[in-house]
C-alpha positions as CSV (number, residue, x, y, z in Angstrom):
1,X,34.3,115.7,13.7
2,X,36.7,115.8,10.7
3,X,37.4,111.9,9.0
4,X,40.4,111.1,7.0
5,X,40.1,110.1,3.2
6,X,42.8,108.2,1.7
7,X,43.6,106.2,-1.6
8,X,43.3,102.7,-0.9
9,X,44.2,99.8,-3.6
10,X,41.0,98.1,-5.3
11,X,43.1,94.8,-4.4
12,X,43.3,95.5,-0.9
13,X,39.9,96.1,-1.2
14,X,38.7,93.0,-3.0
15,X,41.2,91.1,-0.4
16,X,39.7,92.4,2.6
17,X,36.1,91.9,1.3
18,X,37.0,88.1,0.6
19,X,38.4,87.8,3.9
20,X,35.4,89.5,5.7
21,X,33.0,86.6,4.0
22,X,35.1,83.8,4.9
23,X,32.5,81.5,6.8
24,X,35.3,79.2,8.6
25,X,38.9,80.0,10.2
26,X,40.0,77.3,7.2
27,X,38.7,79.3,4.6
28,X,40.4,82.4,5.8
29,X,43.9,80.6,6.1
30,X,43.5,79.6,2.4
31,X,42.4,83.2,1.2
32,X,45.5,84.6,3.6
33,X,48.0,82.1,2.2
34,X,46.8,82.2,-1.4
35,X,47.3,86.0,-1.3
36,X,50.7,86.0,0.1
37,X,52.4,83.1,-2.9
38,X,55.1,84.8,-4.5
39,X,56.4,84.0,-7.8
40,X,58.2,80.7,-7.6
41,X,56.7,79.8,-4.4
42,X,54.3,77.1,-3.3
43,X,52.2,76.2,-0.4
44,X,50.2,73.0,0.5
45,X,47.0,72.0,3.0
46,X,47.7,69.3,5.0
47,X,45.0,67.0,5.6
48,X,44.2,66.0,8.9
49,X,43.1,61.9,9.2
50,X,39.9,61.1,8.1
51,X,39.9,63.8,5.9
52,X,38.9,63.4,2.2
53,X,42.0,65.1,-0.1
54,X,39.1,65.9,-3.0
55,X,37.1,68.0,-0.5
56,X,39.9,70.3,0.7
57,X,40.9,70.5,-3.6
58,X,37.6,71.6,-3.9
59,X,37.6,74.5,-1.2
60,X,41.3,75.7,-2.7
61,X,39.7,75.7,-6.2
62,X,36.5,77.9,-5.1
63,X,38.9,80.0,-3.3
64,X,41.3,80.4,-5.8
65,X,38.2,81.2,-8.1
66,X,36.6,83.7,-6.0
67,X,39.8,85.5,-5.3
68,X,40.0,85.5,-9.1
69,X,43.7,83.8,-9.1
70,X,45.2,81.6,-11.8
71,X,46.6,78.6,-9.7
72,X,47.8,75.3,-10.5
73,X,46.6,73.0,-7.9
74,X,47.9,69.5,-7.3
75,X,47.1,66.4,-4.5
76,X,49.6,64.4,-3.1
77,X,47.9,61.5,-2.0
78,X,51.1,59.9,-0.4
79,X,51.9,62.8,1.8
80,X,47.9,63.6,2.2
81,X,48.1,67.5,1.4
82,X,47.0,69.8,-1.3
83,X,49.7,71.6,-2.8
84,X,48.9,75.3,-4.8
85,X,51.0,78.0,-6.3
86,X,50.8,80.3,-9.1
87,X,50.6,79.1,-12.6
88,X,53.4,80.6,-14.4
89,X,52.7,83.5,-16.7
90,X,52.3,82.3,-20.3
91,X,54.4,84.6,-22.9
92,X,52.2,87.3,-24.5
93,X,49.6,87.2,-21.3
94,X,49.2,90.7,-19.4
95,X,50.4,90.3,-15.4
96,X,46.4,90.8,-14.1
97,X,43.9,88.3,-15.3
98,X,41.1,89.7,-16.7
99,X,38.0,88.7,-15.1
100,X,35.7,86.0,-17.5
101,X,32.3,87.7,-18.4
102,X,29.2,85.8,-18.2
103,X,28.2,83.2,-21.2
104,X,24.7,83.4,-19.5
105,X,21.8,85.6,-21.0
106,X,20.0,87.9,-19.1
107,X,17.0,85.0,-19.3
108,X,19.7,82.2,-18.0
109,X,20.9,84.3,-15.2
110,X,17.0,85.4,-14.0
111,X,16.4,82.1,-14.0
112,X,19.5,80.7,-11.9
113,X,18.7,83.4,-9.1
114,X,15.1,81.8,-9.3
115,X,16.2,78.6,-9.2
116,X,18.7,79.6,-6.0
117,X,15.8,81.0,-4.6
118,X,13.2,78.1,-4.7
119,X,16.1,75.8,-3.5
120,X,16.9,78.1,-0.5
121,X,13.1,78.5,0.8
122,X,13.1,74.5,-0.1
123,X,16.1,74.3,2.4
124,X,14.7,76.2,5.0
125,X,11.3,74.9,5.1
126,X,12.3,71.0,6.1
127,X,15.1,72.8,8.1
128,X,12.5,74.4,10.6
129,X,11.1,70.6,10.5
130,X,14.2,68.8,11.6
131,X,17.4,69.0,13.1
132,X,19.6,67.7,10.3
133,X,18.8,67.5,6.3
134,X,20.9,66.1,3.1
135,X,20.8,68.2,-0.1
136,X,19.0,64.7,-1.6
137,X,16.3,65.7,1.1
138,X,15.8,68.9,-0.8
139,X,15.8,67.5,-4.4
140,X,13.0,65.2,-3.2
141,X,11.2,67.9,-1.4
142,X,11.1,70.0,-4.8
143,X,10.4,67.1,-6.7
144,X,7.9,66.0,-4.7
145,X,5.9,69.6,-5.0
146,X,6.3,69.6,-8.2
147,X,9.3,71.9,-8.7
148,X,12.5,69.3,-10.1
149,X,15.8,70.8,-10.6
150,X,16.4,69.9,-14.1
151,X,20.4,69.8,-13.8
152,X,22.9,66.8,-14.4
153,X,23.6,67.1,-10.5
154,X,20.5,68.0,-8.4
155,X,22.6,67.1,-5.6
156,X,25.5,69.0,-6.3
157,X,23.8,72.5,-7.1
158,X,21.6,71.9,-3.7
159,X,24.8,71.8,-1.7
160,X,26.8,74.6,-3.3
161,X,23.4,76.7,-2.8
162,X,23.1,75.8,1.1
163,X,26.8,76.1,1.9
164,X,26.4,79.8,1.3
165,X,23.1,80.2,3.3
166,X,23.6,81.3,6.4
167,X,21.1,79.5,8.3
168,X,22.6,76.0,7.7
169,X,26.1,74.6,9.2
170,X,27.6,72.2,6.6
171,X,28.5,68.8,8.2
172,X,29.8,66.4,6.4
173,X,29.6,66.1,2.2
174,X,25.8,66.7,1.4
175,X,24.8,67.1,5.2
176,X,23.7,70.5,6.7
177,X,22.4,71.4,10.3
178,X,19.9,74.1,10.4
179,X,21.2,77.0,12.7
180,X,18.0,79.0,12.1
181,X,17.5,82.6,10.3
């Protein structure tokens, strides 16, 4: 059986991939409109009712981040929408941003997929136990064996670790469902 190789663009690539991960139909519309702005062009969210403006800032900004784009991101609380385009190129800057590198140590970064790790078997162990659990739930399980989460926002790192798990449905702002493994 003969296959066909072809060249394919390492954007395409990283597009497709990013796409392919999107856990929600909403994510996937973000990724698809962030990737078709043109220069001089700008796109908003609309927010349906009941629906906190912060939250859907906070999704554009993590997809903007993981799809490695430069955006300027603005809420318009009057119209309830998020409104994103491209920041403007900055004289002197090269077309493709360059990827940051990690600040982190080897040590720093062993330690974060540790930490990840006791947080996620945290998570799934008073998951199994009941139908619906807060990321407070799981600090208090870890501090309560011993195990705290020495960060600023315990809360905050919990929830941005279960999101991307997927044997929990988020819910609402810290509350996950557990779909099982």
């Amino acid at each position: 059986m003969p296959i066909e190789i072809v060249e394919v663009d390492l954007a395409d690539m990283r597009r497709t991939a990013l796409l392919n991960r999107a856990k929600s139909p909403q994510v996937r519309a973000i990724y698809e409109a962030m990737f078709s702005l043109q220069s001089g062009e700008a796109k908003a969210v609309i927010a349906d009712p009941g629906e906190e403006l912060s939250q859907i800032r906070n999704l554009v900004t993590q997809c903007a981040s993981r799809a490695n784009l430069d955006l300027q991101i603005v809420v318009d609380r009057v119209a309830g929408r998020v409104l994103f385009t491209q920041k403007p190129a900055q004289a002197g800057q090269d077309e493709m941003p360059v990827p940051a590198k990690s600040s982190r140590s080897p040590e720093d970064q062993a330690a974060l997929v540790a930490r990840r790790e006791r947080i996620r078997e945290a998570a799934i162990a008073l998951g199994q136990g009941r139908p619906q659990i807060s990321a407070q739930e799981v600090v208090d399980f870890l501090r309560d064996s011993g195990d705290p989460i020495n960060l600023p926002r315990p809360t905050t790192a919990v929830s941005a670790v279960m999101r991307n798990m997927p044997e929990f449905e988020h819910v609402d702002r810290s509350r996950f469902t557990y779909q099982g493994s």
